[in-house]
One Martini backbone bead per residue (centre of mass of N, CA, C, O) as a GRO file, in nm:
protein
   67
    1UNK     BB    1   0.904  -0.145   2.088
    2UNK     BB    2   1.104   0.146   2.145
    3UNK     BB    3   1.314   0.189   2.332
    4UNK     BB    4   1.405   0.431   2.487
    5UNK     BB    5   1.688   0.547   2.385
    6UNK     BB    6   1.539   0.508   2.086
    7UNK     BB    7   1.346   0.772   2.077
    8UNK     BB    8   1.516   1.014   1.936
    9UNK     BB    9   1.449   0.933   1.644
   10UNK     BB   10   1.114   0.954   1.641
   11UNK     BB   11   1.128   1.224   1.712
   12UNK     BB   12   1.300   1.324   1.467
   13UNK     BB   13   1.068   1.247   1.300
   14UNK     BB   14   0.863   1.447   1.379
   15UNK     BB   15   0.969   1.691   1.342
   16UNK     BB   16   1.026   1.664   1.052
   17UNK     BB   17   0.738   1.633   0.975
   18UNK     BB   18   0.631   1.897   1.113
   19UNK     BB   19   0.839   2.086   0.931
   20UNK     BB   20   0.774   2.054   0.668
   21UNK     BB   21   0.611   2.125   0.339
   22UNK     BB   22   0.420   1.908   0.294
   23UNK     BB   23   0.131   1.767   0.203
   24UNK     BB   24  -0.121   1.615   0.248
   25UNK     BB   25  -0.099   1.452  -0.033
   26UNK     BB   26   0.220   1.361   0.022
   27UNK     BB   27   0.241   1.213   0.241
   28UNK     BB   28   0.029   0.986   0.157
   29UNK     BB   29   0.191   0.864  -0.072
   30UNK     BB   30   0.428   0.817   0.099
   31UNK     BB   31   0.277   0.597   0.225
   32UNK     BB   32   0.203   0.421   0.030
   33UNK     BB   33   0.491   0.333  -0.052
   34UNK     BB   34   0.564   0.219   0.197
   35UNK     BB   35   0.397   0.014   0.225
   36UNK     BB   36   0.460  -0.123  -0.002
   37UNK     BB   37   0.750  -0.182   0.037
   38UNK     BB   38   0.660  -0.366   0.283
   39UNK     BB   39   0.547  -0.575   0.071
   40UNK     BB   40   0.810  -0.653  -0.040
   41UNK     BB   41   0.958  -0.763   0.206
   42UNK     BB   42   1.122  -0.960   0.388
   43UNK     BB   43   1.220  -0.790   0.611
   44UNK     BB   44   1.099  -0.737   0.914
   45UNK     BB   45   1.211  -0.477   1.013
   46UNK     BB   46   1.142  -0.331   0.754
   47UNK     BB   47   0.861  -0.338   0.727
   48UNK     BB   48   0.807  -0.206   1.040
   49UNK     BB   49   0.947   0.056   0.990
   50UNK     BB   50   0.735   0.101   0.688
   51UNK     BB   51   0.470   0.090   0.883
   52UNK     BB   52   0.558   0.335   1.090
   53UNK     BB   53   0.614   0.559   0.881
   54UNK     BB   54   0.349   0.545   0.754
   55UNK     BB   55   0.198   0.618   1.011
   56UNK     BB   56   0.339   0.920   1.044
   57UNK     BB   57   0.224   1.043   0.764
   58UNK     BB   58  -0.051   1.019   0.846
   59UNK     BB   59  -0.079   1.170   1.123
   60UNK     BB   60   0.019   1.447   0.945
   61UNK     BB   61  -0.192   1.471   0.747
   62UNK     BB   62  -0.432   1.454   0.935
   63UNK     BB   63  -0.320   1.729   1.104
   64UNK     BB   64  -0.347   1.894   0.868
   65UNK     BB   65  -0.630   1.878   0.780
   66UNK     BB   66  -0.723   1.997   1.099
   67UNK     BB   67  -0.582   2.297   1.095
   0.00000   0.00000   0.00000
């Protein structure tokens, strides 16, 4: 979980997941990539952040999808 204080980037990430032009099937891709790119690294907080931010592209897309 991260600190309160450094909330303001994954904020600052969803704004712009939220304000993108990518489609709910680029968004997904991009998902996948991360994931990939996390099963790839040997670095735990590198991993852990590719699968949180792939986290955050299938949510958006998945709201783009029912909007």
């Amino acid at each position: 979980m991260l600190p309160e204080e450094d909330r303001w980037l994954t904020d600052a990430m969803d704004r712009r997941l939220r304000d993108s032009t990518q489609s709910a099937g680029q968004l997904r891709s991009r998902a996948r990539e991360l994931r990939a790119e996390a099963e790839q690294s040997h670095v735990q907080g590198i991993r852990n952040a590719a699968l949180a931010l792939a986290e955050r592209y299938e949510q958006t897309a998945a709201a783009r999808l029912s909007a």
